[in-house]
C-alpha positions as CSV (number, residue, x, y, z in Angstrom):
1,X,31.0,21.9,4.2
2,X,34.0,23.8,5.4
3,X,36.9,21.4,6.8
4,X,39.1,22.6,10.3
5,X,42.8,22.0,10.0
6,X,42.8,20.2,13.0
7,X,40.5,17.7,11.4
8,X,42.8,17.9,8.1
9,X,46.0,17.4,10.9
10,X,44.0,14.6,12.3
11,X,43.3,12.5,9.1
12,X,46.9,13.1,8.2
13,X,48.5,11.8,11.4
14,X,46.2,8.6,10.6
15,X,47.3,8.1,7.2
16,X,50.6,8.5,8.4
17,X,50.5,6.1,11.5
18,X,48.5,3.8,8.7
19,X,51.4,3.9,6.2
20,X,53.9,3.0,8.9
21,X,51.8,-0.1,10.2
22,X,51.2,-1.1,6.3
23,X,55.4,-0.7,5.5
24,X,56.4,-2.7,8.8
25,X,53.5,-5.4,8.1
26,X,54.4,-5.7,4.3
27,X,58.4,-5.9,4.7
28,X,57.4,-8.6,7.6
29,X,55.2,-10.9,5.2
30,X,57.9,-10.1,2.4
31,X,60.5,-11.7,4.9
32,X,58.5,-14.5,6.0
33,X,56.9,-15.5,3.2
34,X,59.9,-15.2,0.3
35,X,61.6,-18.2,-0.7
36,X,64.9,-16.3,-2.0
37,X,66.9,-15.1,1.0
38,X,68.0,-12.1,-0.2
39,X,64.4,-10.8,-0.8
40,X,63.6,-11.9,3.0
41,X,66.3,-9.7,4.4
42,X,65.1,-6.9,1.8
43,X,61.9,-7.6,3.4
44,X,63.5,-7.1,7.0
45,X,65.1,-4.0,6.1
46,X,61.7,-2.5,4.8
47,X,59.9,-4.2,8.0
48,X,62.8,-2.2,10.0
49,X,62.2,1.4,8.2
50,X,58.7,1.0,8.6
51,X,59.0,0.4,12.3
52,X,61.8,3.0,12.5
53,X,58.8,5.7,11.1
54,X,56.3,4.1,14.2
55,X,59.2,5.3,16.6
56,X,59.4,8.4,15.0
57,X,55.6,8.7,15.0
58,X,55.9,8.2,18.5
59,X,57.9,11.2,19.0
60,X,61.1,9.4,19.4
61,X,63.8,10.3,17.0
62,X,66.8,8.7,18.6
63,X,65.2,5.1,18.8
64,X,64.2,6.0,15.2
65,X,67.5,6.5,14.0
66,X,68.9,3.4,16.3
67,X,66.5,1.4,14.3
68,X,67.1,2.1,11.3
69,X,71.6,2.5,11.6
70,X,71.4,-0.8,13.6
71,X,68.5,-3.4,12.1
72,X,69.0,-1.7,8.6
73,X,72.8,-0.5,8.5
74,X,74.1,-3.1,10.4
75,X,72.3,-6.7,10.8
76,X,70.5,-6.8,7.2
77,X,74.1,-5.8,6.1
78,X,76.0,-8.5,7.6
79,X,73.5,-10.8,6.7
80,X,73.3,-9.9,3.2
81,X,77.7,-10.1,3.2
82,X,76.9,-13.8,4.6
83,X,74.9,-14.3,1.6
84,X,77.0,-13.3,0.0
85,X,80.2,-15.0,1.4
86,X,78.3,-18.6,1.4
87,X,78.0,-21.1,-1.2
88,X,74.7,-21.5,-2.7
89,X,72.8,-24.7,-2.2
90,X,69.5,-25.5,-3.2
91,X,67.9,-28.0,-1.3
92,X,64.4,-29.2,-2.5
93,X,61.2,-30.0,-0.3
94,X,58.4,-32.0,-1.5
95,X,55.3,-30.5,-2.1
96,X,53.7,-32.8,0.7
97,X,56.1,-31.9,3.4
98,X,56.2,-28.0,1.9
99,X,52.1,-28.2,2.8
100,X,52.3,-29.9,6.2
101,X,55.0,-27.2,7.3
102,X,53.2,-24.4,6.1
103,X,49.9,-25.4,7.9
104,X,51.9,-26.6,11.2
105,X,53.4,-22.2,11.0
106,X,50.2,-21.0,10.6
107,X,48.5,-23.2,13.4
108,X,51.2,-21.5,15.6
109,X,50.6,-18.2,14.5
110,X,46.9,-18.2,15.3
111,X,47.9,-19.7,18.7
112,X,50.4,-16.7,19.5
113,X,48.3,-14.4,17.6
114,X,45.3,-15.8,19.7
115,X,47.2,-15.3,23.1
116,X,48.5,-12.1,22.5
117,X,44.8,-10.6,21.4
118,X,43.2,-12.2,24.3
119,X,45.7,-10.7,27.3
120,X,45.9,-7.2,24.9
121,X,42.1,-7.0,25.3
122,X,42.3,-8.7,29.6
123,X,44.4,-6.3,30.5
124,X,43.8,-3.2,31.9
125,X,46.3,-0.5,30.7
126,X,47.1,1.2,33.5
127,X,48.7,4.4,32.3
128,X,52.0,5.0,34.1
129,X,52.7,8.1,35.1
130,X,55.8,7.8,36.7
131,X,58.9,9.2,34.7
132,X,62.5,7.5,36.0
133,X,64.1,11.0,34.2
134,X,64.0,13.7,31.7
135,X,64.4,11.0,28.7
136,X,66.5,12.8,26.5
137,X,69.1,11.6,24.6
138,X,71.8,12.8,27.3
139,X,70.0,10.5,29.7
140,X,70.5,7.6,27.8
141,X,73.6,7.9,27.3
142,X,74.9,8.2,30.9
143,X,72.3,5.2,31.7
144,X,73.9,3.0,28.5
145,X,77.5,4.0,29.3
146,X,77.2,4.3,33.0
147,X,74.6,2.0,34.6
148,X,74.7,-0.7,31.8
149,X,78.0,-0.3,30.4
150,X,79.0,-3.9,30.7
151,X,75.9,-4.9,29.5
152,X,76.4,-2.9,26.1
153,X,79.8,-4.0,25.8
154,X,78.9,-7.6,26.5
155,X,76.2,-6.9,23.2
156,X,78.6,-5.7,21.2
157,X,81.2,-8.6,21.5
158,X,78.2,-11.0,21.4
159,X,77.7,-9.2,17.7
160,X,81.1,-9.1,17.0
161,X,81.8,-13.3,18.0
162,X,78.6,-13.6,16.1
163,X,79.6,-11.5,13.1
164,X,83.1,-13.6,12.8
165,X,81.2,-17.0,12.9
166,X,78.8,-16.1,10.2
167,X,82.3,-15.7,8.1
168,X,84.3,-18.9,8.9
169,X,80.7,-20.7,8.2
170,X,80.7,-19.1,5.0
171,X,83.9,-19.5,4.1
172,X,84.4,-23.0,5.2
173,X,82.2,-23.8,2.1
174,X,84.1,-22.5,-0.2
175,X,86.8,-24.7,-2.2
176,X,89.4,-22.9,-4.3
177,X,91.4,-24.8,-6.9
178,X,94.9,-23.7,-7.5
């Protein structure tokens, strides 16, 4: 039985597309279901590369790379340096509460999960053929910095405001004895 390399290509490009899905899916039941916060945001950073690969899959580098500098480089970092910042606390749960929350989250997973399946499979994917521009890299650019520059400078002092109130939390907890 001889093999074509388009069908070697093909099985390749699924295993691929497969891994991607599987490292996205893992990182985002590593986040979820953790009960130590720094393996949750490890777990975000992994669900992050993993969705970074889909873009690139999807024959988009840039968004790709965006993914992975701003998810990865930037929010798992700052939230990891407010980990790091704030005091740690444990506060316990009883087992009884612990089993009532975990059944009310997955109740209201399978009701998004069930909404989202059933208007996926009612709608009718309409392909759209209609291209607004070239989408290159160039184009986004002049659209972020032209079209939506105060939106992207709003975003990035949103970040920033929100990036100086994760430090005076965390520091207000601190004590320091002279």
């Amino acid at each position: 039985m001889t093999f074509s390399f388009d069908l070697i290509v093909s099985l390749a490009t699924g295993l691929i597309f497969a891994g991607f899905v599987v490292l996205t899916l893992s990182g985002a039941l590593v986040a979820a279901l953790s009960r130590q916060m720094v393996r949750s945001v490890c777990g975000l950073a992994l669900s992050s590369v993993g969705l970074a690969g889909l873009y690139y899959f999807l024959a988009s580098p840039f968004l790709a790379l965006m993914q992975i500098l701003i998810y990865v480089g930037a929010v798992c970092v700052v939230i990891m340096f407010a980990l790091m910042l704030a005091e740690p606390r444990e506060q316990r749960v009883s087992p009884r509460y612990e089993s009532i929350l975990a059944i009310a989250g997955l109740l209201v997973a399978g009701l998004f999960s069930t909404v989202f399946i059933v208007l996926i499979v009612r709608n009718d994917w309409i392909p759209c053929s209609m291209q607004v521009n070239s989408g290159t890299v160039q184009d986004l650019g002049r659209a972020l910095l032209i079209r939506y520059g105060f939106a992207f400078e709003l975003i990035s002092v949103v970040l920033l405001l929100a990036i100086l109130g994760a430090l005076v939390v965390a520091r207000s907890g601190r004590r320091f004895d002279s």
